[in-house]
Backbone as a ProteinNet text record, in pm:
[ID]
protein_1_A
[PRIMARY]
XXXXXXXXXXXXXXXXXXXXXXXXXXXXXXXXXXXXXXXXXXXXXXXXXXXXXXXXX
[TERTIARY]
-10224.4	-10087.5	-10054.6	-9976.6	-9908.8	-9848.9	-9850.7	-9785.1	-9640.9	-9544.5	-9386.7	-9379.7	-9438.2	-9493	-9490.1	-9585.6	-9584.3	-9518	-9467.8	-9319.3	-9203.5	-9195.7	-9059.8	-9104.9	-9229.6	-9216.7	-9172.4	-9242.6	-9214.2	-9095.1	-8996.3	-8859.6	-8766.7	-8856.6	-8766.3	-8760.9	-8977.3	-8976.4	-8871.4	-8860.4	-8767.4	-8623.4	-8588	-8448.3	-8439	-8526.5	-8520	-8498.8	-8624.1	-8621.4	-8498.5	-8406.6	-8303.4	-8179.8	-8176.7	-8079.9	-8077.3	-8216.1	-8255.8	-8225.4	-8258.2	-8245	-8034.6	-7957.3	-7849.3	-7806	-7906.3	-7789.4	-7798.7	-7932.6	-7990.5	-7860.3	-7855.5	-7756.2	-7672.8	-7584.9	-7486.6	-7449.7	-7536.7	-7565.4	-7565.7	-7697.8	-7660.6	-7523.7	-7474.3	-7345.4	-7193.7	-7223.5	-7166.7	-7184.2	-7057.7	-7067.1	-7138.9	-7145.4	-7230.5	-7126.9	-6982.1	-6868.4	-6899	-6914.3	-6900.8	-7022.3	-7156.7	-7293	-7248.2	-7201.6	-7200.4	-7093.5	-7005.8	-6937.4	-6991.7	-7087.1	-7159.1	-7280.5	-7291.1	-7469.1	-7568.5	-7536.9	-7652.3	-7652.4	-7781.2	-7778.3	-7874.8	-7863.2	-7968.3	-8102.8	-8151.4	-8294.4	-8289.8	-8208	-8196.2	-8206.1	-8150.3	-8146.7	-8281.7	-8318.9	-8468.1	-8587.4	-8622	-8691.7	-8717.1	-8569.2	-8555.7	-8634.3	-8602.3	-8664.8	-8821.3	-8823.6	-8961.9	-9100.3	-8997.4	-9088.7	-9039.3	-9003.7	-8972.1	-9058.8	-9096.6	-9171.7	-9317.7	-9338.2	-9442.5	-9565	-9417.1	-9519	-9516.6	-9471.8	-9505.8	-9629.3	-9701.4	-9807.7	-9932.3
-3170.4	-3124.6	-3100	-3144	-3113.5	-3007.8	-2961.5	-2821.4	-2857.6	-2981.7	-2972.9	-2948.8	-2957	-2988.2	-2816.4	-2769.7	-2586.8	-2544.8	-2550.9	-2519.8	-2500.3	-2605.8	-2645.2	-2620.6	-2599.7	-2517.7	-2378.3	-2322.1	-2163.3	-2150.3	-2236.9	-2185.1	-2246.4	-2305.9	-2332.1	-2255.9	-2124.7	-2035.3	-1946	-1944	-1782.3	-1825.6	-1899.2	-1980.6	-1941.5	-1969.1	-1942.9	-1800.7	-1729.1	-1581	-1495.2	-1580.2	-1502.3	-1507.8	-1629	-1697.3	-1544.3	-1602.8	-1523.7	-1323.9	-1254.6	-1136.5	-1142.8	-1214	-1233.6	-1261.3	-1355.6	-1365.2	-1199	-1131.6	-1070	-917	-909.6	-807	-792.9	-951.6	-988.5	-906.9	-955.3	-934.4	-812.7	-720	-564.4	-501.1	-550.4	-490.7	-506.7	-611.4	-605.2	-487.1	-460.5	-327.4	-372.7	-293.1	-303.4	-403.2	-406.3	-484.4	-647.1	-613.2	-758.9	-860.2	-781	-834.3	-846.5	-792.5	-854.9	-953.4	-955.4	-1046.9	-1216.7	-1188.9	-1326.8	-1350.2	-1217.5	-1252	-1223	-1104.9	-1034.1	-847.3	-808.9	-659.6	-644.9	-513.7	-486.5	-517	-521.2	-542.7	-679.6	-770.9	-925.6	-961.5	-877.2	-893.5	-918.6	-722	-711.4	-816.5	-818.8	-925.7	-1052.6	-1081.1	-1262.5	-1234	-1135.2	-1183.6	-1147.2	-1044.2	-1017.3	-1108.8	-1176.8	-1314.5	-1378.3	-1412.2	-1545.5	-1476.6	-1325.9	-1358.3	-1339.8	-1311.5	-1330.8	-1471.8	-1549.4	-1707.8	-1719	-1653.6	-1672.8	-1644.3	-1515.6	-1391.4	-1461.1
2716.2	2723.8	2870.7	2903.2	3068	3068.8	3191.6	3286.8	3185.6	3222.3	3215.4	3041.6	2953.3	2798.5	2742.6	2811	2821	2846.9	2948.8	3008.9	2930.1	2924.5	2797.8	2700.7	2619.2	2512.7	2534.5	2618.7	2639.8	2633	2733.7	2724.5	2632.9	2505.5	2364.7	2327.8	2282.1	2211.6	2262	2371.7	2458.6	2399.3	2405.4	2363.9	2190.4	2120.6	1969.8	1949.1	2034.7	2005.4	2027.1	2160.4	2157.6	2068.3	2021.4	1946.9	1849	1739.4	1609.9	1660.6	1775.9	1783.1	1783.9	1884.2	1861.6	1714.6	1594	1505.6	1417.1	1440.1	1345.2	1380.6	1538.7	1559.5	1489.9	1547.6	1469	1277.5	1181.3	1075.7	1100.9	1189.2	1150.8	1183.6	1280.6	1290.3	1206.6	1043.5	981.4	830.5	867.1	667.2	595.2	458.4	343.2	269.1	304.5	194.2	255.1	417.5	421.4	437	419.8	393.7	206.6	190.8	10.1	24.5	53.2	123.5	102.4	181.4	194.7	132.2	75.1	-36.8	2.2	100.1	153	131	157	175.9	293.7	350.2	446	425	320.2	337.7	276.4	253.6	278.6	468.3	552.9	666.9	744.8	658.2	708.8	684.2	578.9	526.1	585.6	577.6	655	769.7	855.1	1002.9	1024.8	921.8	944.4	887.3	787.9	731.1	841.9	911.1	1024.9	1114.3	1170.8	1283.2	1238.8	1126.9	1101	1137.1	1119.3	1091.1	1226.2	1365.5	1451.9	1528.3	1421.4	1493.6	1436.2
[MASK]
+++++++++++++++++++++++++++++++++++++++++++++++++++++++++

């Protein structure tokens, strides 16, 4: 694997991680009406991400 290969992975993972903490805000900073709204509850929020960083660890 090359230096430029690592590289650019690292700054995909950094790129993903920020995306996912931005959408997850996002989501917490909506009500309880408008997470049902769309078919979610808080611990639909929680869950999702904590199964997503799991598969990272």
């Amino acid at each position: 694997m090359s230096l430029f290969t690592s590289v650019r992975g690292a700054i995909e993972r950094v790129g993903a991680a920020r995306r996912r903490r931005r959408d997850y805000d996002r989501l917490n900073a909506m009500d309880d009406s408008q997470l049902r709204d769309i078919g979610l509850t808080r611990g639909d929020i929680m869950a999702g991400f904590a199964r997503r960083r799991s598969q990272f660890e």
